[in-house]
N, C-alpha and C positions, 0 to 999 in steps of 0.2 A: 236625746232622751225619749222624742216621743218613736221612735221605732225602738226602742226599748218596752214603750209600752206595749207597742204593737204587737209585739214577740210574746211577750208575759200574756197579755189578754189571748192570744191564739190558743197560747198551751194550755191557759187554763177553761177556754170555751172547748179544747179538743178531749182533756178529762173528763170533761161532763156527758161525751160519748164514749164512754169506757167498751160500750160492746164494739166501734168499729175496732178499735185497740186489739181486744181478745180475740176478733176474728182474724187481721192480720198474724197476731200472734200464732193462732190453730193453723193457718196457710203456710206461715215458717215454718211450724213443726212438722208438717206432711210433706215439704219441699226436702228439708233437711234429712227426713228418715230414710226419703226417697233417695238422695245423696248418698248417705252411709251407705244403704245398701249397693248401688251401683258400683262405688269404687273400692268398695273392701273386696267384691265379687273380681273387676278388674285389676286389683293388685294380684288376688289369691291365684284368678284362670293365666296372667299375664306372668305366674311365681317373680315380680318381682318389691324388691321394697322402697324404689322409688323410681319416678318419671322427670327426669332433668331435674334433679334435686329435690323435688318435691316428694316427700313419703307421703303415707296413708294421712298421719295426723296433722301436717303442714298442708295437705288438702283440704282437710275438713273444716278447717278452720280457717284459712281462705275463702273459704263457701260462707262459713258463717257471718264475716264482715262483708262480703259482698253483699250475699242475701241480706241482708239487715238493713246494710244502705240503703239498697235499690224499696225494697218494700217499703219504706220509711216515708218515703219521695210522697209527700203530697201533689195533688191533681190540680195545682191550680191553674193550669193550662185552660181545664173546662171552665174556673171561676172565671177567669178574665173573659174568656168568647163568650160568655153569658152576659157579661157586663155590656161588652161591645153588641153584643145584637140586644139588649134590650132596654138600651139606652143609658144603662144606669151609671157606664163610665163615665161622660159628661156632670152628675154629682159629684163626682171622684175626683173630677180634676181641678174641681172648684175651692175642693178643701186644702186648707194650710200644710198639705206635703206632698213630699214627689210619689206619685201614683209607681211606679216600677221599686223605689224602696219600700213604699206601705208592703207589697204584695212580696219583696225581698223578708220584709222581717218577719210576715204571716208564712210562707215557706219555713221558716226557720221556727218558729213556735210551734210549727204542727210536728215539725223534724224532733225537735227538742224533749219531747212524747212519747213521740213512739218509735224513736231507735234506742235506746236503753231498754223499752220491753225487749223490744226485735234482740237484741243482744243478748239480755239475759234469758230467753229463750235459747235460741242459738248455743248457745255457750251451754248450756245445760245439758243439750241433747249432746253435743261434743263432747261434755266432760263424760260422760258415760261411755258413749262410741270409742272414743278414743285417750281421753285420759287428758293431762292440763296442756297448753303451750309452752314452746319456748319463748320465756318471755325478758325481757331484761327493763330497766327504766327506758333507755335512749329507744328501743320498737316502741314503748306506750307512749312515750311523748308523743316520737315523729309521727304514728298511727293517729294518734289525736291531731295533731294540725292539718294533716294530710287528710284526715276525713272533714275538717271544718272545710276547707279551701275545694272539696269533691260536693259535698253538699250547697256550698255557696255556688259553685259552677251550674251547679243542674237547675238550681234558683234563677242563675239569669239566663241561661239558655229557657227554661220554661216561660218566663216572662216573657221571652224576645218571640218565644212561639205563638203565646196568649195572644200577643200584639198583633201577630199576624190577621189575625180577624177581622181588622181592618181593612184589605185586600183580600180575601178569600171567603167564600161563604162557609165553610166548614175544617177547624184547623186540628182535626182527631186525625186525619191522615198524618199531618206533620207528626203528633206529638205522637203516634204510631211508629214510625220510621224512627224518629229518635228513639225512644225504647228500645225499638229491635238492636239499633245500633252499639246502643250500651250493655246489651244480653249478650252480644257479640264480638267487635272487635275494641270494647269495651272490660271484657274479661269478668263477665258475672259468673257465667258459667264455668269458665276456663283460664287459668293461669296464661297467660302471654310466654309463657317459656315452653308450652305445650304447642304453640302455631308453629306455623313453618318460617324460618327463618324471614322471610322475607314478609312475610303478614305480618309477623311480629315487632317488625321495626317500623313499618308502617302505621300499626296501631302504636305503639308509644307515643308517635308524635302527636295523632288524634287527640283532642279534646274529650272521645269517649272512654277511654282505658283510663283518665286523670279522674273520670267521676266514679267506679268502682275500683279498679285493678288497682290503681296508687295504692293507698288504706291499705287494701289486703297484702300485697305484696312487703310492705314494711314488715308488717303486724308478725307475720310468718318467717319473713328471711332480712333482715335487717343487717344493710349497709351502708355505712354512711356513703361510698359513690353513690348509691340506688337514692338516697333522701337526697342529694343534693340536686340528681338529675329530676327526679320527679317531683320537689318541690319547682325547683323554677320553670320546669312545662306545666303545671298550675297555675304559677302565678305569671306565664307569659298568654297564658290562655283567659286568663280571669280580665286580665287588662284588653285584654284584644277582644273578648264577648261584651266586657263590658261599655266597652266602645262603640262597637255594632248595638248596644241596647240604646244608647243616648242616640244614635242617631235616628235607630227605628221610632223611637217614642215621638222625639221631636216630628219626622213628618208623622208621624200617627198625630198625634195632635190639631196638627195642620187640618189634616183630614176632620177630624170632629171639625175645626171650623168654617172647615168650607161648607159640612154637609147639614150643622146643625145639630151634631150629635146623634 
């Protein structure tokens, strides 16, 4: 219950900055325009009505739950290396909870926010461009679990990043790289059925294409093979990051006592 609070109290400290909300909002919408136009240009010069399945509209809206996710993603990679270089993690680890869930369920209350704008953005600009989805119950469920299990991924990978602090002086290169990673063979920009065969099998198995492509790829082309396979590289990925997190904490830890915080 109390990372329940912890959730609640984020979302509702993250309402009370409604303007960074509306500026992410405005960057969705300039991203997305910028979208439509590119690929209605590349269907109409390319005369054709779709790219390995994908048409115009199953594009678009791909994009739009990518872009949503990804923007959504709070920075708390910088909270934590602030904490570590300024000493304030050693209060944090004093208090009655586990420091990598407090910072788990404050990812998710800030997520909680502002991916339903990012959406109802998104989706707006879509229903216009292109007109509604195919949509059925079984795409919104599995879309819904499959982006809970994408958002808790990028939750403890950023955590495991933050922690990095502890050994490097400066961990914006890491959380740099990871980015790029998820822009790209993570499938923000691009369907995985668009790479060349052999990138594309590649990225499936990654840990990056589980944190955007999953979600979108349901939402648009919904098969129960494709949910079965992409839930359990989720949740075979979620146990194996979350692993690497207990362990990195633990000597993180160590570390504060050897050094005094």
């Amino acid at each position: 219950m109390k990372y329940l609070a912890v959730t609640r109290t984020t979302s509702m400290a993250s309402l009370m900055y409604e303007r960074d909300v509306l500026l992410r909002s405005i960057f969705m919408i300039v991203v997305l325009v910028v979208f439509v136009q590119l690929w209605s240009t590349t269907f109409e010069k390319a005369n054709q009505t779709a790219f390995n399945g994908f048409e115009l509209r199953d594009m678009l809206w791909y994009l739009v739950i990518t872009e949503s996710l990804v923007i959504s993603f709070p920075r708390i990679v910088q909270t934590i290396d602030a904490e570590v270089r300024g000493g304030d993690v050693a209060y944090r680890l004093s208090r009655p909870y586990s420091y990598p869930l407090y910072h788990l369920a404050s990812f998710w209350g800030d997520t909680l926010v502002r991916l339903p704008t990012n959406l109802l953005v998104g989706a707006t600009i879509a229903l216009i461009a292109v007109g509604p989805p195919k949509l059925s119950v079984e795409a919104t469920l599995a879309t819904l679990m499959s982006a809970a299990l994408a958002v808790t991924l990028v939750a403890v990978t950023s955590v495991m990043i933050g922690l990095s602090a502890f050994w490097v002086e400066d961990t914006t290169p890491i959380d740099w790289i990871h980015a790029k990673l998820v822009f790209t063979l993570g499938g923000m920009f691009l369907p995985l059925e668009l790479f060349p065969d052999w990138l594309a099998q590649i990225a499936r198995w990654l840990p990056f294409a589980s944190m955007a492509y999953a979600p979108a790829r349901l939402f648009v082309a919904f098969e129960w093979p494709m949910f079965g396979s992409v839930v359990l590289t989720q949740v075979i990925w979620l146990v194996a990051l979350g692993m690497c997190l207990k362990v990195i904490f633990g000597k993180a830890v160590t570390r504060v006592v050897a050094h005094g915080g």
